[in-house]
Backbone as CSV, one residue per row, in Angstrom:
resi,resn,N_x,N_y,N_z,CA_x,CA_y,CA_z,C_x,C_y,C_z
1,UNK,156.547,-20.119,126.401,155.613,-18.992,126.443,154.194,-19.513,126.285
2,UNK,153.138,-18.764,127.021,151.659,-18.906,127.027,151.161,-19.288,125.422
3,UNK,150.330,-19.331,124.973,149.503,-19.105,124.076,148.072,-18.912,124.724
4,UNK,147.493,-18.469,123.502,146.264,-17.339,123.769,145.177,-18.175,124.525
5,UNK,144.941,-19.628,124.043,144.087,-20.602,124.457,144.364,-20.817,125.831
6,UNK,146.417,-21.230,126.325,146.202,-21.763,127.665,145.901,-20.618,128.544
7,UNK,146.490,-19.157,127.932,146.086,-17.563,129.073,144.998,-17.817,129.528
8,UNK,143.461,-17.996,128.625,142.247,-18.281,128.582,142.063,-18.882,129.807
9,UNK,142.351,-20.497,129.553,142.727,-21.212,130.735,142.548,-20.687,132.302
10,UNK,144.013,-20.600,131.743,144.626,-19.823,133.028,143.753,-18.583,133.503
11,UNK,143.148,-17.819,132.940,142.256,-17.118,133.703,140.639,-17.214,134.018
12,UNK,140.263,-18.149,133.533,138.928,-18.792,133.616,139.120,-19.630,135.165
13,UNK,140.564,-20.158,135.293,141.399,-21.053,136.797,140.938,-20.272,137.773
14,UNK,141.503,-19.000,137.474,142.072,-18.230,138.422,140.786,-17.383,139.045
15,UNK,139.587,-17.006,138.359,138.788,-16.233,137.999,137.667,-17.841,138.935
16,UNK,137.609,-18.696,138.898,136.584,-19.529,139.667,137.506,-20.033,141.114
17,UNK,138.850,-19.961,141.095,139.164,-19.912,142.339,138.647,-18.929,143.041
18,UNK,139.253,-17.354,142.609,138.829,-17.070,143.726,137.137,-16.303,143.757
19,UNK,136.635,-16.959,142.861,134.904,-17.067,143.657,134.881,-18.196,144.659
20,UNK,135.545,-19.262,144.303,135.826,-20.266,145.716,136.181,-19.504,147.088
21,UNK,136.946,-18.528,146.754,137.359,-18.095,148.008,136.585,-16.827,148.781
22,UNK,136.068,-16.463,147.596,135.138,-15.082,148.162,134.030,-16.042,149.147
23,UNK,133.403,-16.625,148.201,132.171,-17.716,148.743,132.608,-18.125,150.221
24,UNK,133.806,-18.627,150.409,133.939,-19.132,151.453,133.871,-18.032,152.737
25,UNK,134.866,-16.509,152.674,135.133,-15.712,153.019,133.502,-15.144,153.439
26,UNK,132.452,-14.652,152.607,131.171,-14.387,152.591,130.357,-14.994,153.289
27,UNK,130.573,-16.534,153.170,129.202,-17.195,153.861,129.972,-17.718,155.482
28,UNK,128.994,-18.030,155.646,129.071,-18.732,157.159,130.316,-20.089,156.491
29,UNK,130.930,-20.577,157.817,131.734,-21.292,157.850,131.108,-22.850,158.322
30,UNK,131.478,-23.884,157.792,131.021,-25.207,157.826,130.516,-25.279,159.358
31,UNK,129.363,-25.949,160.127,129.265,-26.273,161.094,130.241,-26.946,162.563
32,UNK,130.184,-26.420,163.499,131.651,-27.187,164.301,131.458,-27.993,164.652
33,UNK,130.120,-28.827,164.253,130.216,-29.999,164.651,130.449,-31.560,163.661
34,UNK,130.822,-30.735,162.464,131.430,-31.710,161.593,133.011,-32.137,161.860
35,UNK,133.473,-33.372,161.209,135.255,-33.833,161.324,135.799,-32.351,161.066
36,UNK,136.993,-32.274,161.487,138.121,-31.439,161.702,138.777,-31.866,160.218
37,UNK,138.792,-31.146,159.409,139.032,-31.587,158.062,140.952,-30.866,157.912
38,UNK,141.685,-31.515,157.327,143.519,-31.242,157.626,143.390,-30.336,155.843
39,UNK,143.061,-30.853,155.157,143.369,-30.215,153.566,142.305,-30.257,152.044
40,UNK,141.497,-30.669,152.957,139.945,-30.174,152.190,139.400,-28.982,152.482
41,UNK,138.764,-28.426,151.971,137.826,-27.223,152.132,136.313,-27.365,151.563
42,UNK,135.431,-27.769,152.625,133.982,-27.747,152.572,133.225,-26.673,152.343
43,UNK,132.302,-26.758,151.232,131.717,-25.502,151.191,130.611,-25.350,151.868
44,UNK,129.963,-24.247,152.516,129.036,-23.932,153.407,127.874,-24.628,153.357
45,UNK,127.475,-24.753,152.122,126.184,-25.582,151.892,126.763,-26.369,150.427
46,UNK,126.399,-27.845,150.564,126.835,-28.741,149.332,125.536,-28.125,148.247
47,UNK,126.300,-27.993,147.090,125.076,-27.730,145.742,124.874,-28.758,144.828
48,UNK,123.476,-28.962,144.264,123.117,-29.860,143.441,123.607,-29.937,141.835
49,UNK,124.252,-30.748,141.657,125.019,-30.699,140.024,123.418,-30.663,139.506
50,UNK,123.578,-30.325,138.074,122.730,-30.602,137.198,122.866,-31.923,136.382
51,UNK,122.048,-32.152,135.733,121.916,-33.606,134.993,122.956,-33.484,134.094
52,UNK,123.612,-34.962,134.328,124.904,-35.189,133.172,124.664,-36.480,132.791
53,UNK,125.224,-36.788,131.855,125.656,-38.147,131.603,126.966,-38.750,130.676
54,UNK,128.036,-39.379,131.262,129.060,-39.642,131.227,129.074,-40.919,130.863
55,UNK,130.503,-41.790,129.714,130.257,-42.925,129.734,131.444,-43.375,130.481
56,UNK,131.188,-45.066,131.530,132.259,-45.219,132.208,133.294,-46.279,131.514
57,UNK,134.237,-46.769,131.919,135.124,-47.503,131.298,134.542,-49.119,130.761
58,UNK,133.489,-49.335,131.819,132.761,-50.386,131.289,131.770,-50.642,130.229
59,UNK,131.610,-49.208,129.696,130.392,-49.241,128.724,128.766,-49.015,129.217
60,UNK,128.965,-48.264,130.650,127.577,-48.099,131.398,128.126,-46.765,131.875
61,UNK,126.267,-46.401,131.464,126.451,-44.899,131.736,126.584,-44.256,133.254
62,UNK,127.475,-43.225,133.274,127.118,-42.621,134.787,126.793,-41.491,134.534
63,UNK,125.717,-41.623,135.670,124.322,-41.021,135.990,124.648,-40.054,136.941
64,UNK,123.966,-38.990,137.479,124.329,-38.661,138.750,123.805,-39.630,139.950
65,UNK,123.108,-40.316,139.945,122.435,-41.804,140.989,123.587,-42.635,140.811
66,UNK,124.466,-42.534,140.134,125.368,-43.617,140.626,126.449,-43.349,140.917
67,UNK,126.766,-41.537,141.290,127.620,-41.117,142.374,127.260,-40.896,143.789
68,UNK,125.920,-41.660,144.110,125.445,-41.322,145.471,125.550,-42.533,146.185
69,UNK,125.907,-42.277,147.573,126.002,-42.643,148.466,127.980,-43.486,149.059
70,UNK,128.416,-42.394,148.341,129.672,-42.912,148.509,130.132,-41.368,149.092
71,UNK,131.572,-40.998,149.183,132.072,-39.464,149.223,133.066,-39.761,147.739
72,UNK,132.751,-38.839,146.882,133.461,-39.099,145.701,134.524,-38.109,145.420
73,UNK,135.972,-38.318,145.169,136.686,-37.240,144.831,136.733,-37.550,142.954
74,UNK,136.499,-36.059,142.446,136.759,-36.125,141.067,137.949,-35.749,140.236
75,UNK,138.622,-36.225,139.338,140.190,-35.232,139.113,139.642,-35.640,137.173
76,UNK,139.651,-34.408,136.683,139.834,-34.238,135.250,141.030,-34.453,134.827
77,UNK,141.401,-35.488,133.984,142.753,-35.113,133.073,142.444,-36.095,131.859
78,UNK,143.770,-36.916,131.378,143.598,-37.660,130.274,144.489,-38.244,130.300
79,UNK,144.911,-39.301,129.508,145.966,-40.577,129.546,147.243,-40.214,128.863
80,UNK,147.239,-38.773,127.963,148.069,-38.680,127.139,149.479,-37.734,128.340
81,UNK,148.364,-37.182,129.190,149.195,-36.461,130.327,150.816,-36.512,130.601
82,UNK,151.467,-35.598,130.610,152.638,-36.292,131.056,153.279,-36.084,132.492
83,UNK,152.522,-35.027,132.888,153.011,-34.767,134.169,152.008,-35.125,135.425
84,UNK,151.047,-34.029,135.769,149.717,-33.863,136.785,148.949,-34.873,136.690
85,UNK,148.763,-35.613,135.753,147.811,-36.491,135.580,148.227,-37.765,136.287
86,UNK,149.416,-38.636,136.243,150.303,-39.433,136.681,150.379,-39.506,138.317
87,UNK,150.791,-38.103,138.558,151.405,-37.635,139.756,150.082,-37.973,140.313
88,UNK,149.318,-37.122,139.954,147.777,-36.933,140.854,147.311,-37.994,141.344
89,UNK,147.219,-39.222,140.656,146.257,-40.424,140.581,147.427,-41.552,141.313
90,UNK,148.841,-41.255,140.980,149.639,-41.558,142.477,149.320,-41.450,143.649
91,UNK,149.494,-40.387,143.533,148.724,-39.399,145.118,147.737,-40.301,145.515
92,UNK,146.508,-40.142,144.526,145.834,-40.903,145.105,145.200,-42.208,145.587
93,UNK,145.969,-43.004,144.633,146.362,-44.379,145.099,146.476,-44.620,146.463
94,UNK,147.651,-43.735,146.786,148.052,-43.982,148.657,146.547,-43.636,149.112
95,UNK,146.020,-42.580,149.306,145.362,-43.024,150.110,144.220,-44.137,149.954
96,UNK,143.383,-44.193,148.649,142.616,-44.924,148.611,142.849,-46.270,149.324
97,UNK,144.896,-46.700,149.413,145.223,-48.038,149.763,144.766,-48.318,151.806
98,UNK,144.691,-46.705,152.054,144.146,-46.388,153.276,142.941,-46.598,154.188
99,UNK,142.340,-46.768,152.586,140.471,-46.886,152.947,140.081,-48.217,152.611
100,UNK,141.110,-49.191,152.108,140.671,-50.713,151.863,140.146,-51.370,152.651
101,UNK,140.551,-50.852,154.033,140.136,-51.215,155.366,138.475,-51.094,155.460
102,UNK,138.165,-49.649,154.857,136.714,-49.680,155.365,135.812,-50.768,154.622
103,UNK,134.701,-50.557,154.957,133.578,-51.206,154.397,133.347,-50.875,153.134
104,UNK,133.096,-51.904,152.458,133.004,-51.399,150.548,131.672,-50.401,150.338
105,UNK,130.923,-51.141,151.325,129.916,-49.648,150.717,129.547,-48.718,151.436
106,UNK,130.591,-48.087,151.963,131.062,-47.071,152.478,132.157,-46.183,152.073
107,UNK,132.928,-46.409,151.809,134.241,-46.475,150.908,134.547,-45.255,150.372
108,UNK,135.277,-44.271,150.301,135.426,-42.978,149.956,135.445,-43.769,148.486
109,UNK,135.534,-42.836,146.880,135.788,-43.519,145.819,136.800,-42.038,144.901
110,UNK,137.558,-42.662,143.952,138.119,-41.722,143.483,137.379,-42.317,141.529
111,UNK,136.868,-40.835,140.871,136.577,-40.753,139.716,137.416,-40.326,139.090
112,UNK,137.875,-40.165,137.826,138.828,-40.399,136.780,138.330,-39.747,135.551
113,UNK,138.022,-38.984,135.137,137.084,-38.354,133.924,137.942,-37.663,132.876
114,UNK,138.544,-38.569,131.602,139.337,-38.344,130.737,138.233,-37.027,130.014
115,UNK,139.270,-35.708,129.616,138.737,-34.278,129.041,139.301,-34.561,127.750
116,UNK,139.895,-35.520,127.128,140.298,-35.910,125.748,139.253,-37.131,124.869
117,UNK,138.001,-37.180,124.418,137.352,-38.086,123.988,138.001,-38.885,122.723
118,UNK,138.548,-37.591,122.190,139.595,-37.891,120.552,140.207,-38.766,120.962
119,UNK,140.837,-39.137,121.778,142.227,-40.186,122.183,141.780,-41.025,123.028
120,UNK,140.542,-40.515,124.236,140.745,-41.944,125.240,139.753,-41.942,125.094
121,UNK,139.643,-43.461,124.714,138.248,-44.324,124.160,138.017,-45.102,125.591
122,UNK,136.456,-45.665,126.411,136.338,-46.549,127.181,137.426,-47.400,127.838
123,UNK,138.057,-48.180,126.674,138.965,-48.999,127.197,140.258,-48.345,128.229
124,UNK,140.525,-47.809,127.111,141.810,-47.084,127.080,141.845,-46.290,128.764
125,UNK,141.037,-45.338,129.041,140.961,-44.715,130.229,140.815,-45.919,131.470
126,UNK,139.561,-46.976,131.036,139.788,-48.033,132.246,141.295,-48.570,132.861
127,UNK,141.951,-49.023,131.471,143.345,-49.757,131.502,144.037,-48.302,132.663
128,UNK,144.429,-47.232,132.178,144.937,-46.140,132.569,144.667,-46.041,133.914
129,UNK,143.551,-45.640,134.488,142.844,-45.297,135.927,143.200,-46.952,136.968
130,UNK,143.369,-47.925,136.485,143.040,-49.128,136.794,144.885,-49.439,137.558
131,UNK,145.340,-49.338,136.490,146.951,-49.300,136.772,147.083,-48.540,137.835
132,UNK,146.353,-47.274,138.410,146.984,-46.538,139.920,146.303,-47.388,140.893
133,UNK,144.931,-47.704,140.920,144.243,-48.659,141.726,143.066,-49.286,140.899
134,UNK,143.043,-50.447,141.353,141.580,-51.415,140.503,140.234,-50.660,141.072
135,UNK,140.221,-49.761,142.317,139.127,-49.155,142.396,138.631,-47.994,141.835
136,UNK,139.551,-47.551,141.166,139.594,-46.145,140.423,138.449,-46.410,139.821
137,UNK,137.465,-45.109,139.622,136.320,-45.561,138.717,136.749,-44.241,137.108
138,UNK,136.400,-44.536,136.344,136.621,-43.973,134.802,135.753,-43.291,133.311
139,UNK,135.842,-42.273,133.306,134.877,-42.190,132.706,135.078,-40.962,131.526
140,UNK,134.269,-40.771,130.459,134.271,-39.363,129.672,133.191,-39.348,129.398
141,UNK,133.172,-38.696,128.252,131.890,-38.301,127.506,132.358,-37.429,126.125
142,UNK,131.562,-36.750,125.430,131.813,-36.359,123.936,131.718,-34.669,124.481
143,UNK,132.449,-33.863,124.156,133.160,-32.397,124.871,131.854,-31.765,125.344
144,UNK,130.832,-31.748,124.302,129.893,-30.382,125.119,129.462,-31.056,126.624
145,UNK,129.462,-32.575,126.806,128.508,-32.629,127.587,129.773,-32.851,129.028
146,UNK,131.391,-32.799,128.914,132.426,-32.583,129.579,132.513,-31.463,129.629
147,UNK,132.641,-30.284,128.902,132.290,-28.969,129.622,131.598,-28.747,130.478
148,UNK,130.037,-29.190,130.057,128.999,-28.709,131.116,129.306,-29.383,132.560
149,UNK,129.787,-30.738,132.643,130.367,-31.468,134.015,131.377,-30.577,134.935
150,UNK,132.259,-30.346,134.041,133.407,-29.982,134.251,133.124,-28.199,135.020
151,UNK,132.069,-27.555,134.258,131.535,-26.243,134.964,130.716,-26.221,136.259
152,UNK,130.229,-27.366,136.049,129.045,-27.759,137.058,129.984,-28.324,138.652
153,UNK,131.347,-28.565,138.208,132.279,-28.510,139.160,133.356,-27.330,139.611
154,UNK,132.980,-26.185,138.905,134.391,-25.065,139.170,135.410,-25.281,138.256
155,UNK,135.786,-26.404,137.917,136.459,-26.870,136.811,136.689,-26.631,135.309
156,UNK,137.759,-26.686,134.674,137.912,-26.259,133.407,138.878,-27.080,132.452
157,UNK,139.024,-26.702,130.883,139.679,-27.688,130.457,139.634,-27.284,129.244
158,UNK,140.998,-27.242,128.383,140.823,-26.484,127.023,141.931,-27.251,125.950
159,UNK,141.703,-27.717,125.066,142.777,-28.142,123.523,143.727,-27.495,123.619
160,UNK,144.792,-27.494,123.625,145.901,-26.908,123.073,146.578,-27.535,122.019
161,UNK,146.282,-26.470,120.783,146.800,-27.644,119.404,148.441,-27.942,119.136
162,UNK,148.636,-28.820,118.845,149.858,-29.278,118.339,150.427,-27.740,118.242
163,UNK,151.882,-28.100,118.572,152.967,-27.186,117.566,153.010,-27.190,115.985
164,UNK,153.882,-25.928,115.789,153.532,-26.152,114.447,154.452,-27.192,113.584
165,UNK,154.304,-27.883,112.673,154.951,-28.659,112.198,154.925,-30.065,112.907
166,UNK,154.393,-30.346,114.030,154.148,-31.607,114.760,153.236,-32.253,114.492
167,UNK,152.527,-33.776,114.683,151.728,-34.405,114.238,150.246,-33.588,114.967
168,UNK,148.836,-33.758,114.158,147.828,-33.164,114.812,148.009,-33.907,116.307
169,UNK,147.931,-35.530,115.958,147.668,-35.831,117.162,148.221,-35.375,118.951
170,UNK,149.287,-34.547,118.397,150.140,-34.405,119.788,149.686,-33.538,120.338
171,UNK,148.913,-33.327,120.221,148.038,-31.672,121.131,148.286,-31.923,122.606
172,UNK,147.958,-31.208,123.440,148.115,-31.301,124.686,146.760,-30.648,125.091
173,UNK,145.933,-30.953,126.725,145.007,-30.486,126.995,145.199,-29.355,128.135
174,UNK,144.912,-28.608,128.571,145.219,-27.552,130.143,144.056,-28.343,130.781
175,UNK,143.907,-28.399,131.940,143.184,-28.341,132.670,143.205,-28.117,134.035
176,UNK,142.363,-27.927,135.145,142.185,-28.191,136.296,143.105,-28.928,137.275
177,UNK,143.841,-28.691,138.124,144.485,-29.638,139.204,143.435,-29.881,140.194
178,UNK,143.021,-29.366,140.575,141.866,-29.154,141.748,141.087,-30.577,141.835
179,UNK,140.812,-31.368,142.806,139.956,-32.470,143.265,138.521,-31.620,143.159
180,UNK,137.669,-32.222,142.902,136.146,-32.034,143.517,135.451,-32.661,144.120
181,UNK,134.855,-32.556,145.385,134.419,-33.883,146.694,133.290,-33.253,146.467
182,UNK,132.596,-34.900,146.294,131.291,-34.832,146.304,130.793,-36.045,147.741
183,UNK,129.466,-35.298,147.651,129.414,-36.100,148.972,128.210,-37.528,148.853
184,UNK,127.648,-37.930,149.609,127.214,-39.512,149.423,125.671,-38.618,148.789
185,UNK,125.260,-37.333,148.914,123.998,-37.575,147.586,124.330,-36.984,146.326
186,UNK,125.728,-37.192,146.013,126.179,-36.861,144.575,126.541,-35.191,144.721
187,UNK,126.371,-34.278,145.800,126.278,-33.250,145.617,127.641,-32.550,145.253
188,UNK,128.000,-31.383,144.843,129.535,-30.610,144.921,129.495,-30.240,146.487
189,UNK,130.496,-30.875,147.270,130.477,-30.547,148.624,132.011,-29.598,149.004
190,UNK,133.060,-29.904,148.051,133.822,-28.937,148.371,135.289,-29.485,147.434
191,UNK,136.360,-28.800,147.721,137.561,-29.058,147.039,138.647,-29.572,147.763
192,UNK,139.797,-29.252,146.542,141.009,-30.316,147.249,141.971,-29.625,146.682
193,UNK,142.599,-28.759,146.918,143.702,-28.218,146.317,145.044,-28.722,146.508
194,UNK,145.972,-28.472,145.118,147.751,-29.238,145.042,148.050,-27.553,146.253
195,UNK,149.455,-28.374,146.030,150.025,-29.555,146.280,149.425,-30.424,147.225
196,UNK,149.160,-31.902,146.936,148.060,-33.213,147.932,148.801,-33.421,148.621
197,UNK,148.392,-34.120,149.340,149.046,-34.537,150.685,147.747,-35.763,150.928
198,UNK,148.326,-37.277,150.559,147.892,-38.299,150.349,147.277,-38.873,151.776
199,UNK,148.305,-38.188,153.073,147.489,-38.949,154.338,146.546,-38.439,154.389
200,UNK,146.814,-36.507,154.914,145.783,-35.608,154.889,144.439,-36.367,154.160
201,UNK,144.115,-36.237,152.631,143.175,-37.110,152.222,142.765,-37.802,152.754
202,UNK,142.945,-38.787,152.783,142.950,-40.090,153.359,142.061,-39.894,154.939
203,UNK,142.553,-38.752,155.231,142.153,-38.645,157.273,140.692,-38.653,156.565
204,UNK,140.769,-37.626,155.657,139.701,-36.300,155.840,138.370,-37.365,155.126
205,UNK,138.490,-37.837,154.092,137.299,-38.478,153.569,137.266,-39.725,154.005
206,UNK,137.978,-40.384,155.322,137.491,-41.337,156.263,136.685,-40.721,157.333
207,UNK,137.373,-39.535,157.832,136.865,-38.623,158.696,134.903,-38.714,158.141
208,UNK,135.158,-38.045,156.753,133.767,-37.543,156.358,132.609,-38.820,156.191
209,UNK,133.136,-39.782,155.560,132.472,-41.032,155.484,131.502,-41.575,157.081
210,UNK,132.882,-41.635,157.831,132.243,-42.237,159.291,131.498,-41.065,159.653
211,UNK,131.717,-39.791,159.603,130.455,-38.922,160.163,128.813,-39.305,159.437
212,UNK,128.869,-39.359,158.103,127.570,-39.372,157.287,127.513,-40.873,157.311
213,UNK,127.793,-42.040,157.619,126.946,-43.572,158.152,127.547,-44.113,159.553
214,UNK,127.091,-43.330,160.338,127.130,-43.423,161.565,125.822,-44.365,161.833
Protein backbone atom coordinates (compact mmCIF):
# COMPACT_ATOMS: atom_id res chain seq x y z
CA UNK A 1 0.00 0.00 0.00
CA UNK A 2 0.86 3.81 -0.86
CA UNK A 3 1.94 5.97 1.88
CA UNK A 4 1.11 9.57 2.12
CA UNK A 5 4.72 10.78 0.96
CA UNK A 6 4.92 8.29 -2.18
CA UNK A 7 0.76 9.44 -3.17
CA UNK A 8 2.49 12.97 -3.04
CA UNK A 9 4.93 11.64 -5.43
CA UNK A 10 2.85 10.07 -7.43
CA UNK A 11 0.78 13.03 -8.01
CA UNK A 12 3.25 15.81 -8.34
CA UNK A 13 4.42 12.69 -11.53
CA UNK A 14 1.35 12.70 -12.82
CA UNK A 15 0.32 16.41 -12.44
CA UNK A 16 3.86 17.60 -14.59
CA UNK A 17 3.26 14.88 -17.08
CA UNK A 18 0.46 15.89 -18.21
CA UNK A 19 1.47 19.68 -18.43
CA UNK A 20 4.07 17.85 -20.72
CA UNK A 21 1.33 16.84 -22.67
CA UNK A 22 -1.01 19.76 -22.69
CA UNK A 23 2.21 21.91 -23.74
CA UNK A 24 2.80 19.71 -26.44
CA UNK A 25 -0.96 19.38 -27.57
CA UNK A 26 -1.17 23.57 -27.31
CA UNK A 27 1.88 24.67 -28.99
CA UNK A 28 3.01 24.24 -32.42
CA UNK A 29 4.71 20.97 -33.16
CA UNK A 30 8.65 20.64 -33.58
CA UNK A 31 9.75 21.90 -37.06
CA UNK A 32 9.65 19.21 -40.15
CA UNK A 33 12.68 19.84 -40.88
CA UNK A 34 14.36 18.37 -37.93
CA UNK A 35 15.45 14.13 -37.59
CA UNK A 36 12.38 11.98 -37.51
CA UNK A 37 12.70 11.23 -33.85
CA UNK A 38 11.28 7.02 -33.05
CA UNK A 39 10.79 7.62 -28.93
CA UNK A 40 11.79 10.99 -27.82
CA UNK A 41 9.50 13.81 -27.62
CA UNK A 42 10.94 17.36 -28.40
CA UNK A 43 9.52 20.19 -26.97
CA UNK A 44 8.44 23.09 -29.22
CA UNK A 45 10.93 25.47 -28.09
CA UNK A 46 14.09 24.14 -25.81
CA UNK A 47 13.98 26.26 -22.28
CA UNK A 48 16.78 27.70 -20.35
CA UNK A 49 17.50 25.80 -16.90
CA UNK A 50 18.31 28.16 -14.26
CA UNK A 51 21.66 28.26 -12.42
CA UNK A 52 22.62 25.05 -10.55
CA UNK A 53 25.45 23.62 -9.23
CA UNK A 54 26.06 19.97 -8.75
CA UNK A 55 29.07 18.02 -7.51
CA UNK A 56 30.48 15.38 -10.04
CA UNK A 57 32.05 12.06 -9.15
CA UNK A 58 35.42 13.58 -9.60
CA UNK A 59 35.22 16.29 -7.12
CA UNK A 60 34.54 19.18 -9.87
CA UNK A 61 31.71 21.08 -9.97
CA UNK A 62 29.01 20.90 -12.72
CA UNK A 63 28.05 23.96 -13.97
CA UNK A 64 25.46 24.44 -16.47
CA UNK A 65 28.71 25.34 -19.15
CA UNK A 66 29.74 22.05 -18.75
CA UNK A 67 26.56 20.46 -20.07
CA UNK A 68 26.96 22.36 -23.32
CA UNK A 69 27.74 21.34 -26.38
CA UNK A 70 27.06 17.73 -26.18
CA UNK A 71 23.06 16.28 -26.37
CA UNK A 72 22.75 15.20 -22.74
CA UNK A 73 20.25 12.62 -21.45
CA UNK A 74 19.59 13.02 -17.60
CA UNK A 75 18.08 10.03 -15.32
CA UNK A 76 17.66 10.81 -11.41
CA UNK A 77 18.00 7.87 -9.12
CA UNK A 78 20.55 6.52 -6.53
CA UNK A 79 22.83 3.50 -5.92
CA UNK A 80 20.75 2.08 -3.19
CA UNK A 81 17.96 1.43 -6.05
CA UNK A 82 16.84 -1.87 -6.51
CA UNK A 83 14.92 -1.98 -9.42
CA UNK A 84 14.60 1.31 -12.17
CA UNK A 85 17.75 2.52 -11.37
CA UNK A 86 19.81 -0.71 -12.57
CA UNK A 87 17.45 -1.44 -15.36
CA UNK A 88 17.57 2.19 -16.65
CA UNK A 89 21.34 2.76 -16.84
CA UNK A 90 21.35 -0.89 -18.58
CA UNK A 91 19.21 0.44 -21.06
CA UNK A 92 21.39 2.83 -21.41
CA UNK A 93 24.60 1.41 -21.70
CA UNK A 94 23.38 -0.28 -25.07
CA UNK A 95 22.98 2.50 -26.62
CA UNK A 96 25.68 4.72 -25.52
CA UNK A 97 27.87 1.34 -26.78
CA UNK A 98 26.16 2.65 -30.18
CA UNK A 99 27.61 6.07 -30.18
CA UNK A 100 31.36 4.93 -29.46
CA UNK A 101 31.57 5.15 -33.03
CA UNK A 102 30.98 8.85 -33.13
CA UNK A 103 33.35 11.52 -32.55
CA UNK A 104 34.12 12.20 -28.79
CA UNK A 105 33.21 15.63 -29.02
CA UNK A 106 30.24 15.12 -30.43
CA UNK A 107 29.04 12.28 -28.57
CA UNK A 108 25.49 12.10 -27.20
CA UNK A 109 26.39 11.80 -23.12
CA UNK A 110 24.34 10.13 -20.45
CA UNK A 111 24.23 12.04 -16.73
CA UNK A 112 23.65 10.10 -13.61
CA UNK A 113 22.46 12.45 -10.71
CA UNK A 114 22.24 10.42 -7.38
CA UNK A 115 18.69 12.15 -5.34
CA UNK A 116 20.23 10.36 -2.12
CA UNK A 117 23.28 12.72 -0.80
CA UNK A 118 22.91 10.76 2.79
CA UNK A 119 24.25 7.55 1.14
CA UNK A 120 25.97 8.38 -2.17
CA UNK A 121 29.02 10.21 -1.52
CA UNK A 122 31.29 11.33 -4.88
CA UNK A 123 32.97 8.16 -4.94
CA UNK A 124 30.42 5.92 -4.43
CA UNK A 125 28.00 7.21 -7.38
CA UNK A 126 31.26 7.38 -9.80
CA UNK A 127 32.09 3.54 -8.97
CA UNK A 128 28.09 2.90 -9.55
CA UNK A 129 27.43 4.98 -12.95
CA UNK A 130 30.96 3.75 -14.18
CA UNK A 131 30.13 -0.06 -13.88
CA UNK A 132 27.11 0.48 -16.73
CA UNK A 133 29.63 2.49 -18.94
CA UNK A 134 33.10 4.39 -18.19
CA UNK A 135 31.34 7.26 -20.03
CA UNK A 136 28.56 7.69 -17.74
CA UNK A 137 29.03 11.08 -16.23
CA UNK A 138 27.87 11.38 -12.17
CA UNK A 139 26.85 13.63 -10.04
CA UNK A 140 24.64 15.09 -6.80
CA UNK A 141 24.47 17.76 -4.72
CA UNK A 142 23.04 18.51 -0.99
CA UNK A 143 18.78 18.21 -1.43
CA UNK A 144 17.65 21.87 -1.72
CA UNK A 145 19.88 22.50 -4.49
CA UNK A 146 18.61 18.65 -6.17
CA UNK A 147 15.17 19.72 -5.87
CA UNK A 148 15.59 22.90 -7.57
CA UNK A 149 17.56 20.72 -10.62
CA UNK A 150 15.33 18.17 -10.48
CA UNK A 151 12.13 20.92 -10.96
CA UNK A 152 13.99 22.83 -13.37
CA UNK A 153 13.64 19.42 -15.29
CA UNK A 154 9.79 18.28 -14.80
CA UNK A 155 11.27 15.92 -12.49
CA UNK A 156 10.70 14.84 -8.94
CA UNK A 157 11.96 12.90 -6.02
CA UNK A 158 10.90 12.27 -2.41
CA UNK A 159 12.40 10.11 1.04
CA UNK A 160 10.47 7.44 1.84
CA UNK A 161 11.36 6.55 5.48
CA UNK A 162 12.27 3.23 6.60
CA UNK A 163 9.56 0.81 7.80
CA UNK A 164 8.78 0.68 11.04
CA UNK A 165 11.08 -1.24 13.13
CA UNK A 166 13.82 -1.36 10.24
CA UNK A 167 17.19 0.27 10.30
CA UNK A 168 16.93 4.33 9.57
CA UNK A 169 19.26 3.68 6.96
CA UNK A 170 16.96 1.55 4.68
CA UNK A 171 14.72 4.23 3.46
CA UNK A 172 13.93 4.09 -0.03
CA UNK A 173 13.68 7.19 -2.47
CA UNK A 174 10.45 7.61 -5.29
CA UNK A 175 11.44 9.25 -8.02
CA UNK A 176 11.13 10.08 -11.68
CA UNK A 177 11.60 7.35 -14.54
CA UNK A 178 11.51 9.89 -17.21
CA UNK A 179 15.01 10.79 -19.18
CA UNK A 180 15.54 14.57 -19.67
CA UNK A 181 17.39 15.60 -23.14
CA UNK A 182 19.14 18.39 -23.08
CA UNK A 183 20.53 19.74 -25.99
CA UNK A 184 24.32 20.95 -26.93
CA UNK A 185 23.49 24.64 -25.16
CA UNK A 186 22.59 22.86 -21.94
CA UNK A 187 18.98 23.66 -22.61
CA UNK A 188 15.70 21.25 -21.42
CA UNK A 189 14.97 20.18 -25.02
CA UNK A 190 12.60 17.39 -24.36
CA UNK A 191 11.91 13.82 -22.77
CA UNK A 192 12.22 10.16 -22.85
CA UNK A 193 9.62 8.15 -21.52
CA UNK A 194 9.71 4.04 -20.05
CA UNK A 195 9.30 1.71 -21.14
CA UNK A 196 13.12 2.57 -23.29
CA UNK A 197 13.82 1.14 -26.08
CA UNK A 198 17.77 1.29 -26.20
CA UNK A 199 18.04 1.32 -30.25
CA UNK A 200 15.20 3.82 -30.60
CA UNK A 201 17.62 6.06 -28.29
CA UNK A 202 20.41 5.44 -29.73
CA UNK A 203 18.77 6.41 -33.53
CA UNK A 204 17.31 9.45 -32.06
CA UNK A 205 20.28 11.30 -30.20
CA UNK A 206 22.66 10.25 -33.14
CA UNK A 207 19.94 11.45 -35.33
CA UNK A 208 19.96 14.83 -33.14
CA UNK A 209 23.74 15.20 -32.71
CA UNK A 210 24.52 14.93 -36.62
CA UNK A 211 21.70 17.48 -37.29
CA UNK A 212 23.19 20.28 -34.70
CA UNK A 213 27.29 19.74 -36.02
CA UNK A 214 26.70 19.44 -39.38
Amino acid sequence: MFNRTTLIVLVIAVAAGLGLLASQKFFAAPAPTGPAMQTTTLLPQPRELPAFALRQSDGTPLVPGELKGHWTLVFLGFTYCPDVCPTTLTELAQAQKQWEALPESTRPRVLFVSVDPERDDPDRIGEYAHAFHRDTLAATADVPALENFARSLSLVFAKVPAAEGAPADSYTIDHSATLAVLDPQGRMAGIIQPPLQPKAIAADLAALSQASFK
